[in-house]
C-alpha positions as CSV (number, residue, x, y, z in Angstrom):
1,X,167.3,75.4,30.5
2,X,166.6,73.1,33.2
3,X,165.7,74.0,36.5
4,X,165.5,71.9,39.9
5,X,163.4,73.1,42.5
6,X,163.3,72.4,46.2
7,X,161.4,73.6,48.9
8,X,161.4,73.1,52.9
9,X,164.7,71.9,53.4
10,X,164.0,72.4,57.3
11,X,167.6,71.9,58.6
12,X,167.8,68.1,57.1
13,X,171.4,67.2,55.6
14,X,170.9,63.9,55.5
15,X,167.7,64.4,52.9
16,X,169.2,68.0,51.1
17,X,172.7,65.9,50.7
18,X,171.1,62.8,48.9
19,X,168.7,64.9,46.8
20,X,171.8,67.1,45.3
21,X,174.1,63.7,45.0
22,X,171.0,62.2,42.7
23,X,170.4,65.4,40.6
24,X,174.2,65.5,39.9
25,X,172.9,63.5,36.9
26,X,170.5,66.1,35.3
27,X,172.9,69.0,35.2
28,X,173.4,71.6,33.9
29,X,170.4,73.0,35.8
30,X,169.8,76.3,37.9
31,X,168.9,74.9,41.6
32,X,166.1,77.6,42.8
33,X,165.4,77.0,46.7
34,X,161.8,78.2,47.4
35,X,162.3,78.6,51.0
36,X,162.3,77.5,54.7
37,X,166.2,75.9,55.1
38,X,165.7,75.6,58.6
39,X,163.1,74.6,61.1
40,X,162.8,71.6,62.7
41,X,165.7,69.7,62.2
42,X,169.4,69.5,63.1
43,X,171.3,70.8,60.6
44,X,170.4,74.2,60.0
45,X,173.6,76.2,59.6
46,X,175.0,73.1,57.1
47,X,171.6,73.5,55.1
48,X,172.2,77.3,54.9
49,X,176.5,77.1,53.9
50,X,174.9,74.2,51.2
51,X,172.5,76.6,49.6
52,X,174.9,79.5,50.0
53,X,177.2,77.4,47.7
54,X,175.3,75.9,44.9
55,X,171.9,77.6,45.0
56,X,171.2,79.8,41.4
57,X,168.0,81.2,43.4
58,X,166.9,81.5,47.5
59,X,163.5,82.6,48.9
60,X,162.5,83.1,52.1
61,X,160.7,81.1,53.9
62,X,158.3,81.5,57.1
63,X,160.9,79.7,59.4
64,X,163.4,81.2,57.7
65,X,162.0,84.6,58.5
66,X,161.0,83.8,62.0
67,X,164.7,82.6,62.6
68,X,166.2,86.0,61.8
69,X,163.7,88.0,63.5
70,X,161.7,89.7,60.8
71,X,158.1,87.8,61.1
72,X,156.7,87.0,64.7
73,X,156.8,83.5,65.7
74,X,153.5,84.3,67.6
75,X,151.2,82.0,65.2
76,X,153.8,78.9,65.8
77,X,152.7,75.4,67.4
78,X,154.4,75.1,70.7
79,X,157.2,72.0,68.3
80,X,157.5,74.4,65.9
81,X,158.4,77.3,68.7
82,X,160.6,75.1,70.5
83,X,162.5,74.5,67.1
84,X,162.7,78.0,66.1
85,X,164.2,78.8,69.6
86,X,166.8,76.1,69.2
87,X,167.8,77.0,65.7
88,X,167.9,81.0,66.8
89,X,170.5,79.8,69.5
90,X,173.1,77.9,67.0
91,X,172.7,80.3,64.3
92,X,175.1,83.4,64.2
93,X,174.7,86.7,63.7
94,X,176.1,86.5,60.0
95,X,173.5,83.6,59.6
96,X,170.6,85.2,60.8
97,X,171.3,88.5,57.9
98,X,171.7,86.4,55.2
99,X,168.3,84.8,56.1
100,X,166.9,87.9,56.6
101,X,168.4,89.3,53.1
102,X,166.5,86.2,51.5
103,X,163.9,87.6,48.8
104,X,159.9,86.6,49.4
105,X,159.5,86.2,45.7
106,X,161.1,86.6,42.5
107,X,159.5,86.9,38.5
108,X,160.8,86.1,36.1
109,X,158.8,86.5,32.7
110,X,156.2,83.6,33.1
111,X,157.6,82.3,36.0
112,X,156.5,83.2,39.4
113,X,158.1,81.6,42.1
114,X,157.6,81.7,45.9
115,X,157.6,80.1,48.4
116,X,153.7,80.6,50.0
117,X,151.1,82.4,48.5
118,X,152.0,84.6,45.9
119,X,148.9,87.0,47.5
120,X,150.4,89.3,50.9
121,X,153.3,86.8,50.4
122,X,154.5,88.7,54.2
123,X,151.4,86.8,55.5
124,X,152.6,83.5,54.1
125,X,149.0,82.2,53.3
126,X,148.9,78.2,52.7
127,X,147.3,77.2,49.6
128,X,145.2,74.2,50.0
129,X,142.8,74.0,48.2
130,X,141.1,74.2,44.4
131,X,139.9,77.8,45.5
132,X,142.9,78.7,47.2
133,X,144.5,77.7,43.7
134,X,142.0,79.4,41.2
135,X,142.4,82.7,43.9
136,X,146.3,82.2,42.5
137,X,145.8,81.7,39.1
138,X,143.1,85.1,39.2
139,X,146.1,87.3,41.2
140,X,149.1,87.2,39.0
141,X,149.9,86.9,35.3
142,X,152.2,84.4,35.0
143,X,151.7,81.0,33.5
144,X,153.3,79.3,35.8
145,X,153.2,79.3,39.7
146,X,155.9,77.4,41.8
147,X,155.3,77.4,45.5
148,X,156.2,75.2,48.4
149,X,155.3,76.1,51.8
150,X,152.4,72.5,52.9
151,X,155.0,70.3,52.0
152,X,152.1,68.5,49.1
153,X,153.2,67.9,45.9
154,X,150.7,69.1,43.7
155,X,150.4,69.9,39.9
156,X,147.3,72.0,38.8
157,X,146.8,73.5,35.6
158,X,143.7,75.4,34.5
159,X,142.4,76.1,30.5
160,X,143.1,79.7,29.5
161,X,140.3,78.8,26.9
162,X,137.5,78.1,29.9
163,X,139.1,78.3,33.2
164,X,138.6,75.0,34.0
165,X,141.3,73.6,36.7
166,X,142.3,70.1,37.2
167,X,144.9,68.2,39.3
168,X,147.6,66.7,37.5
169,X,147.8,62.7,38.5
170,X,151.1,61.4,37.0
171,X,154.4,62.5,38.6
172,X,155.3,63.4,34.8
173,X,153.8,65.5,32.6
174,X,154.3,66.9,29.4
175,X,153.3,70.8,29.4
176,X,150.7,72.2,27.1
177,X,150.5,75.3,25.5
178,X,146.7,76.2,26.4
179,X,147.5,75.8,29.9
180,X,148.4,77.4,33.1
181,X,150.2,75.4,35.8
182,X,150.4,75.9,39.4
183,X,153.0,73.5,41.3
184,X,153.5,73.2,44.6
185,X,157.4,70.9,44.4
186,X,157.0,69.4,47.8
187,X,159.7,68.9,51.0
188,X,163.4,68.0,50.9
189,X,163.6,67.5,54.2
190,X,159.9,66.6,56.1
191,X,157.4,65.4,53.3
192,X,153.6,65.2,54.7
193,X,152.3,63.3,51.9
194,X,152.7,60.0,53.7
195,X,156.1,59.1,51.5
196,X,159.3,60.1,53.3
197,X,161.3,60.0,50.5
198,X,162.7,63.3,49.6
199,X,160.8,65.5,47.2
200,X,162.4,67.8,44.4
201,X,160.8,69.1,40.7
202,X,162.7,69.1,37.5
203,X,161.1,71.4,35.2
204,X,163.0,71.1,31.3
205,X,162.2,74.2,29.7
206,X,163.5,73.1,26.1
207,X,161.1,69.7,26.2
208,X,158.3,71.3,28.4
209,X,158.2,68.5,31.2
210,X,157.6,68.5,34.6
211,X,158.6,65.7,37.0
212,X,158.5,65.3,40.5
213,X,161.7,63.4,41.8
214,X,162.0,61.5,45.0
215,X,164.8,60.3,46.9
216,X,165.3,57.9,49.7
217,X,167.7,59.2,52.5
218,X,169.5,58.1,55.3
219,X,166.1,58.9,58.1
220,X,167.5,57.2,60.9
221,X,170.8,59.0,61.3
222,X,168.1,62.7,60.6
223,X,166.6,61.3,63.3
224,X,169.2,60.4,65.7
225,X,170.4,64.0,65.8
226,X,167.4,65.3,66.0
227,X,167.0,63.2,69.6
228,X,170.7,63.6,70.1
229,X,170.2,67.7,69.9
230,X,167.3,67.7,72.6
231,X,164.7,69.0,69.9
232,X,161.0,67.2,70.2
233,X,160.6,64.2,69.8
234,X,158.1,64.8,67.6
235,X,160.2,65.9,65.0
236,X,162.2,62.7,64.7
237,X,159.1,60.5,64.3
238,X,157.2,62.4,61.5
239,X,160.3,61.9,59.1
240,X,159.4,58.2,59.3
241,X,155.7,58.4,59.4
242,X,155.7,61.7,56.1
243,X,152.8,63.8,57.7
């Protein structure tokens, strides 16, 4: 089985439509979206009909949650409000339910995925850091974590012999038996890791590879509509800059 993962789609068609169009060429594959389809940009309700359609697995995400009233929106930056009040506006009622329906995690034998912190994943806790990461890898039982949520590709694994952790450097990597791995499978649709390309993970369960995949996208027309909609500003120049 493979499996291609995405995370943070954050209402960008331009970036979730190129992503799908390049992985046409690894399929068969279940597509497991780890949360937050809208936010920020212009296409949320597209985004949302997209996943609807060809998504094997959906989580909820904080946007996602905020969106459909569930979460308060109270710990928002005053971009990310003004988005969330924009996208609340074009999104129906149907919309809003199915978002709201959206599990916060799901377990599958080994796998945990999510899309924050698998700890009070309600709270949606960002994990940063080495300890945030070992804090993961001491919660929950599974081998492997798979997390979006900072928009950071990041591969950790730690030894089940002595519990050492270390990052992960190459973009593909062979899986090992005596190891644990935590992956956090970046943004489709607003990387922060200074490349704007798209950002997707193809995990091959049969060959035990893990790969992060990126694709260029059409920014400028993301952009345009962004402007074009009345959203920030803001929000149309960090698809460019990736942070």
């Amino acid at each position: 089985m493979r499996y291609l993962m995405i995370s943070d789609i954050h209402g960008n068609l331009e970036a979730l439509q190129a992503a799908l169009e390049l992985a046409d060429k690894f399929k068969p594959y279940q597509l497991v979206c780890l949360g937050d389809i809208v936010g920020y940009g212009a296409d949320p309700k597209a985004c949302i009909d997209i996943m609807g359609e060809k998504a094997n697995l959906v989580l909820a995400g904080n946007h996602d949650l905020a969106v459909a009233g569930i979460i308060s929106s109270e710990d928002f930056n005053p971009i990310a409000l003004e988005s969330l009040k924009w996208t609340e506006g074009i999104l129906s009622d149907e919309e809003k339910e199915l978002l709201a329906n959206l599990p916060l995690q799901y377990i599958d034998g080994d796998y945990c995925f999510t899309h924050a912190s698998p700890i009070e994943p309600m709270n949606f806790h960002y994990v940063r850091t080495v300890e945030d990461v070992e804090e993961v890898f001491s919660a929950i039982g599974q081998r492997f974590c798979f997390i979006g949520h900072t928009h950071l590709p990041v591969i950790a694994r730690i030894s089940m012999e002595n519990g050492k952790l270390d990052i992960v450097r190459e973009t593909r990597t062979d899986l090992l038996d005596e190891f644990r791995y935590f992956v956090n499978v970046g943004s489709i649709g607003q990387p922060r890791d200074s490349n704007p390309d798209a950002c997707m993970v193809l995990f091959d369960e049969e060959y035990q590879t893990l790969e992060f995949i990126r694709v260029p996208y059409d920014i400028t027309t993301s952009r345009d509509k962004i402007i074009s909609e009345g959203l920030p500003s803001y929000l149309a120049e960090r698809l460019t800059l990736a942070r």
